[in-house]
N, C-alpha and C positions, 0 to 999 in steps of 0.2 A: 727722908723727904728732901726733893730739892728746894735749896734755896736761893742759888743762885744760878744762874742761866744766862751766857754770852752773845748764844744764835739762834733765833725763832725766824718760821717763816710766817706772816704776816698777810690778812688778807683785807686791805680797806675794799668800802665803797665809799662812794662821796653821795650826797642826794640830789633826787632830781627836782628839775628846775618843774614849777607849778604849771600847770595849763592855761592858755589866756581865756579871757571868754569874750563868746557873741552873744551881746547882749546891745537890745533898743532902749532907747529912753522912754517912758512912760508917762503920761501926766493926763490931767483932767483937758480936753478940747485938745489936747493934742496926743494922740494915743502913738503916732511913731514919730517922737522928735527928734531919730538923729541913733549912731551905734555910741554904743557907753560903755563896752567892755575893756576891763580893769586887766593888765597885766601881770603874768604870773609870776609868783616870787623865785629867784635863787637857790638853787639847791647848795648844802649848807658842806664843806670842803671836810677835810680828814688831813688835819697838820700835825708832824710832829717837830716839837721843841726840847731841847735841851735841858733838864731840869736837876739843878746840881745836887737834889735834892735822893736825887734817884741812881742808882746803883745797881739794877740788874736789871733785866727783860726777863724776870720769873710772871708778872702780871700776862703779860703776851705768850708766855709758853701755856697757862691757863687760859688765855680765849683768843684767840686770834682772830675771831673776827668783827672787825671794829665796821657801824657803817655811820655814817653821818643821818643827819633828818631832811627829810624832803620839803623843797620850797610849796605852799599853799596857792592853789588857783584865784586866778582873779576873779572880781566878781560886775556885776552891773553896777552903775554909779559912779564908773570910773572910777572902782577900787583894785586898787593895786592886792595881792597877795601877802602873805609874809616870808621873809628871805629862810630857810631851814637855817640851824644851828651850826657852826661849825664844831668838828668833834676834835682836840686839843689833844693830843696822845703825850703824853711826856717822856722824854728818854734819856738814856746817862749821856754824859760828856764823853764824846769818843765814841760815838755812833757812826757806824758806816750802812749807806739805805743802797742795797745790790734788787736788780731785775730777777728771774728768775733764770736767767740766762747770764748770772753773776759780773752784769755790766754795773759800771759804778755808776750810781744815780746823785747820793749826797753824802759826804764828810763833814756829820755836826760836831763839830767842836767848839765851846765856848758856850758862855749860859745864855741863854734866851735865842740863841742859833736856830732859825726854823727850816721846813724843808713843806712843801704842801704834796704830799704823796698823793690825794687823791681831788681832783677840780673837780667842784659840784656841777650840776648842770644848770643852764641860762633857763630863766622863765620865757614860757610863750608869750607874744605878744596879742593884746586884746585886739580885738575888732574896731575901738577907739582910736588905739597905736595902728592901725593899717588903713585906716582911711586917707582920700589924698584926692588931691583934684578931679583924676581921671575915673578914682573909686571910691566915691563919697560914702557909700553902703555897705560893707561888707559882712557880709552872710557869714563869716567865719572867723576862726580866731588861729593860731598857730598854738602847738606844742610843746610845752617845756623838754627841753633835752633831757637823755638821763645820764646821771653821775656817770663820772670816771672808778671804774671798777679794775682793780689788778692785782697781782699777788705782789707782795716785797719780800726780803730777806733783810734780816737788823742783826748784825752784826757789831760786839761790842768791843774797841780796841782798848785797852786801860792805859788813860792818860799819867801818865808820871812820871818825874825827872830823872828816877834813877830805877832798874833794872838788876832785881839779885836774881843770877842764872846760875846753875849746876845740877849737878847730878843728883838724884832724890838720898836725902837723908845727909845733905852734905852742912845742914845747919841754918838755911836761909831763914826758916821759919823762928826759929829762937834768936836769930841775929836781928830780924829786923822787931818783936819782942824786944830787944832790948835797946834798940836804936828811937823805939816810937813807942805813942800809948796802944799800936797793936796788937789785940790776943787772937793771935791764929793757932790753930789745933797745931800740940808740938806731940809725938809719941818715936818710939827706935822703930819705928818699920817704912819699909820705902812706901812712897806715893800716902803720906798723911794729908798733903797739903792736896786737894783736886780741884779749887778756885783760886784766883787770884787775890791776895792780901795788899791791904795799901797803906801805910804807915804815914803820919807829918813828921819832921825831922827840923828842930831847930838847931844850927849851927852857927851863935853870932847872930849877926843881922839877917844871916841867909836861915830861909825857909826855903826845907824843899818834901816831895813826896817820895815818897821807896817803896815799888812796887816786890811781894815777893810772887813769883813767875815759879809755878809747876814745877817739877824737877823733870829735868831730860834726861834721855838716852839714845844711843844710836840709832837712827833712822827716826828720829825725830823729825827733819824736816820730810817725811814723806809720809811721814800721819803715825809713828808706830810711839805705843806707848799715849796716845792723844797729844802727842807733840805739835800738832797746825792747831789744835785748840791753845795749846801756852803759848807757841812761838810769835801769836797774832800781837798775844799783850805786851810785847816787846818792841813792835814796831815803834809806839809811839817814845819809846823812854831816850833822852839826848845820853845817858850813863848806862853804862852795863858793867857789872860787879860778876866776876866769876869769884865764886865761894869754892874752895877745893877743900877735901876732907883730908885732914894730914892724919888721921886716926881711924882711915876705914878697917874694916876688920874682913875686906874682901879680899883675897890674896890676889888675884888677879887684877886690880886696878891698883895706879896710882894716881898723885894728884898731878902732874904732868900730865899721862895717859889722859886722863880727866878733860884738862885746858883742850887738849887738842881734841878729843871727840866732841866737845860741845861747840869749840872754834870752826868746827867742820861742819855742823850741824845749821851752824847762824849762817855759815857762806854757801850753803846749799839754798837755806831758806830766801836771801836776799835780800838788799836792801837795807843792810844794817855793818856794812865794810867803814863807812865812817864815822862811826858812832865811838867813844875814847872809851878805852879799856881799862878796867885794875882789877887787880888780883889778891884777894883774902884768903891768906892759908886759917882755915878754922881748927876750931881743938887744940891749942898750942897747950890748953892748962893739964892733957896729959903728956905726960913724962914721952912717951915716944912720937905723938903728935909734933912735941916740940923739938926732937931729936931730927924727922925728916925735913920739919919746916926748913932748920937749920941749911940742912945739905941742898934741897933744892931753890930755894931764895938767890942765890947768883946766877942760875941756869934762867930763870925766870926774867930777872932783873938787865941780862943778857941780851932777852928779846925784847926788849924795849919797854915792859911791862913794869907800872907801876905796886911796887907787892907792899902788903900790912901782914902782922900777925897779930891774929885777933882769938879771943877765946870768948865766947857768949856766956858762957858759963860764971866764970869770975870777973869779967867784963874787960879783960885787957886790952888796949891797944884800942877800946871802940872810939874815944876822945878824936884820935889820931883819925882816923877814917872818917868819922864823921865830916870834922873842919876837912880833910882834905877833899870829901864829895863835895862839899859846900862850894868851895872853892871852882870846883870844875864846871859845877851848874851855874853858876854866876859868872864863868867866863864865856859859855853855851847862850845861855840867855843875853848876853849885853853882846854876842857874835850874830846872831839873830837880826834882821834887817827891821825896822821898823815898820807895821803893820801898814798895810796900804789902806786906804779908801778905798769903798767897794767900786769898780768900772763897772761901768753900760757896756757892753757888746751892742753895736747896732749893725742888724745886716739887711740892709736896703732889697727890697725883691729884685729883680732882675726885670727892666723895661718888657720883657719879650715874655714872660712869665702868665699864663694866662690864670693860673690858680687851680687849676685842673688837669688829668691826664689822661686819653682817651686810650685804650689797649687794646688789640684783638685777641679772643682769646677761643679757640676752638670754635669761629663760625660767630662768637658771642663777642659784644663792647662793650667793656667794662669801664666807667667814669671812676675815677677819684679826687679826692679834693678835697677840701675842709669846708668850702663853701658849698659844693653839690650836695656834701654826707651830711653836714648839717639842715640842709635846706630841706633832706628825706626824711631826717630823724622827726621833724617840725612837722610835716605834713600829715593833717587828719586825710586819709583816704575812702574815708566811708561820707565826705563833703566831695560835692562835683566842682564847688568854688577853689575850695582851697589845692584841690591836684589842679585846676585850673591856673591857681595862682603861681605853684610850682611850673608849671609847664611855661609859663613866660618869663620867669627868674631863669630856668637855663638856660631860654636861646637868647634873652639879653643877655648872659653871662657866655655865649658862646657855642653853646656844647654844641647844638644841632649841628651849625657849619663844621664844628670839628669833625662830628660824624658825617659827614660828609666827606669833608674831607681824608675822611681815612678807609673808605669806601661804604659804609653801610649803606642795609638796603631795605627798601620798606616793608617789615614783616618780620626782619630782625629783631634779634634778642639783646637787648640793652640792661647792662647791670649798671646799680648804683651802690658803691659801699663795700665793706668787705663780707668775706665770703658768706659768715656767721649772721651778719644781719642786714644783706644787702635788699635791693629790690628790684625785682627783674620785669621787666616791660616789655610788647612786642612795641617796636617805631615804629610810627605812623608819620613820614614828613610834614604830610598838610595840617601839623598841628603846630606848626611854628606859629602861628599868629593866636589858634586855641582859639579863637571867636567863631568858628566853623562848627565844633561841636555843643560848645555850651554858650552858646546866644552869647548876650551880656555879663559877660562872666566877671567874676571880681565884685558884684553887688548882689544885694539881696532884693530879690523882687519886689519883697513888701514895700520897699520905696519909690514905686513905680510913680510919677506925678500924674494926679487925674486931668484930663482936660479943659484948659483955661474958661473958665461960663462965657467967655465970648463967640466960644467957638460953636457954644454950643445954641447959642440962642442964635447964632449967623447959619450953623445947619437949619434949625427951627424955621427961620425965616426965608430960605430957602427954598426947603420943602411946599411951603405955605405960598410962595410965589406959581412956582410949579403946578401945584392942586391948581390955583387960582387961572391958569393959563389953559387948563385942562377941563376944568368946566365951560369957559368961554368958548371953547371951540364947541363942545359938546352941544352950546345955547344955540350955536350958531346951523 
């Protein structure tokens, strides 16, 4: 059964944001006092955080798909809605969040490190929230958005200081066993180890972690053997330990042969050329283990490479390797710049910027923008108010003149959004102003004011003048 699992693909939704409402106020002697509709709540986000607590993305190979709760509509009384919940996902330390198009989105590293994978969507605004001078009454409410929906990919790199690489069966599992409180599966057959192992390592006052890293073989870094699956949890380690078997029983390898297949492997893979090297000849506690160690420890020491011999077994020489990892990570760590403060990026729009982009596209004008796409996703279109109300936010916001300007022509086909959920229109120019087609648009009729009683006893009196002129003549 698996229990451990480095790379899931992931599928959030965030929730959508409530619906606003149209809603009148109601009361005894005054049956319409005025619009009261309440604000839709917030749809509720899809975050994930770092939680040192956690060590594998096996929960997410089990369900991938995670959505957040939907914001609550508003209601009359000028009540607001309730904002949805946000859904908290927790992930290991050394999470990397890729597109589906394995663009880098977030590198979480550090606990409590968040990343917001999926933006709930905005509550609509009530009929209350859209009232104004010129539109004291409105007949309508707007839309809550809906969440941000997209696939991710989670990728898990294994955070640790130090890095045991070699060739399967070369001993890393029983070495690092005996360097830490780690029990990883030890057995004589290649490929025992199929997850990454992670050990604490006190040396002195230095604490550090030891990663044990899959065993390689040629064409590792081009996937053979699951080589991209171990070579990942290597990126992060400042130490890399080449383990060499001075005791293989394969005639055709040695532990030279070794160094260099797996040194050719990491600088294929890349990204890891400055990372400090040493070298552990293992197995010295047999008799011809320790005979080759012997012969090749100057050819090694030659290349610049710092060599131990070590036996896991009877534990030789592991004192020695220990303080001297210690050692290197403490000079790694205190070479390390000191952490910055987070910056602000600020990038100012550009004066000429109008927020939108008008395209031709086959006969057809396609709008885009964050402000036209949201202003469609808003719009109830089964209200003649609220596309009314739409229809005067774009050509304050421009569009019509754009389309204009870019030749459209009345009868044309105008797209708003993309292609999956846009909305297609034929243009009508003479609705720039939109008071041509729907009279008083922006209010609700029921708010119509009756005629002042002055006006009406002055008609009364009127009339009664008239009668009264009309029979006189008749007398006469």
């Amino acid at each position: 059964m698996t229990t451990f699992v480095d790379r899931v693909e992931l599928h959030v939704a965030a929730g959508n944001g409530g619906h606003g409402c149209a809603s009148v106020h109601r009361e005894k002697f005054k049956p319409l006092g005025g619009p009261d509709g309440g604000n839709g709540g917030r749809g509720g986000d899809v975050i994930l955080v770092v939680d040192q607590d956690v060590t594998t993305l096996l929960d997410y190979h089990h369900t991938p798909h995670r959505k957040a709760t939907n914001g609550k509509g508003g209601a009359g009384g000028n009540r607001t809605g309730s904002e949805g919940q946000d859904l908290v996902l927790p992930v290991p330390d050394g999470t990397v969040v890729l597109d589906k198009d394995g663009n880098l989105l977030a590198d979480l590293v550090g606990q409590g490190t968040t990343f917001v994978a999926g933006q709930g969507g905005r509550g609509g605004l009530g009929n209350a929230a859209l009232a104004s001078a010129r539109r004291k009454a409105p007949g309508f409410a707007l839309l809550g958005e809906p969440g941000k929906a997209r696939d991710i990919v989670l990728e898990l790199k294994t955070v640790a200081d130090v890095a045991l690489v070699g060739y399967p069966s070369a001993g890393k599992s029983s070495l690092i066993s005996v360097l830490s409180a780690a029990k990883p599966k030890i057995a004589d057959y290649p490929f025992t180890t199929l997850v990454p192992n992670l050990g604490v390592v006190t040396a002195g006052e230095v604490v550090y972690t030891i990663a044990d890293v899959p065993g390689l073989i040629p064409g590792a870094s081009q996937g053979r053997g699951l080589g991209l699956e171990f070579l990942r949890h290597v990126e992060r380690c400042s130490v890399l330990v080449h383990i060499l078997d001075t005791a293989t029983l394969e005639s055709d390898r040695d532990p030279v042969t070794d160094l260099d297949v797996i040194e050719a492997e990491l600088a294929e893979y890349g990204g890891l050329g400055d990372r400090p090297r040493i070298v552990v000849l293992n197995k010295i506690d047999v008799p011809d283990g320790k005979d080759l160690a012997d012969i090749i420890r100057p050819e090694l020491e030659a290349r610049g490479y710092q060599v131990f011999e070590v036996s896991a077994v009877s534990r030789l020489g592991l004192r020695e390797l220990s303080f001297a990892l210690a050692k290197i990570v403490a000079e790694t760590r205190a070479a390390k710049p000191a952490q910055e403060s987070t910056r602000v990026v600020i990038r100012p729009v550009a004066v000429d910027d109008a927020g939108f982009t008008v395209t031709e596209e086959d006969g057809s004008y396609r709008v885009r923008g964050e402000k036209p796409e949201r202003w469609v996703r808003q719009t109830d279109f089964s209200n003649d108010e609220a596309v009314g109300y739409l229809a005067d936010r774009l050509s304050r916001l421009g569009v019509e003149e754009r389309l204009v300007k870019a030749g459209a022509q009345a009868g044309d086909e105008i797209i708003i959004g993309e292609e999956e959920n846009a909305v297609v229109f034929d243009w009508e120019p003479t609705m720039a102003a939109g008071a041509e087609m729907l009279g008083r648009r922006g209010e609700d009729h029921r708010f119509d004011p009756p005629r002042p009683a002055v006006n009406r006893r002055r008609d009364k009196s009127d009339k009664d003048d008239a009668q009264q002129e009309f029979d006189d003549f008749e007398a006469f």
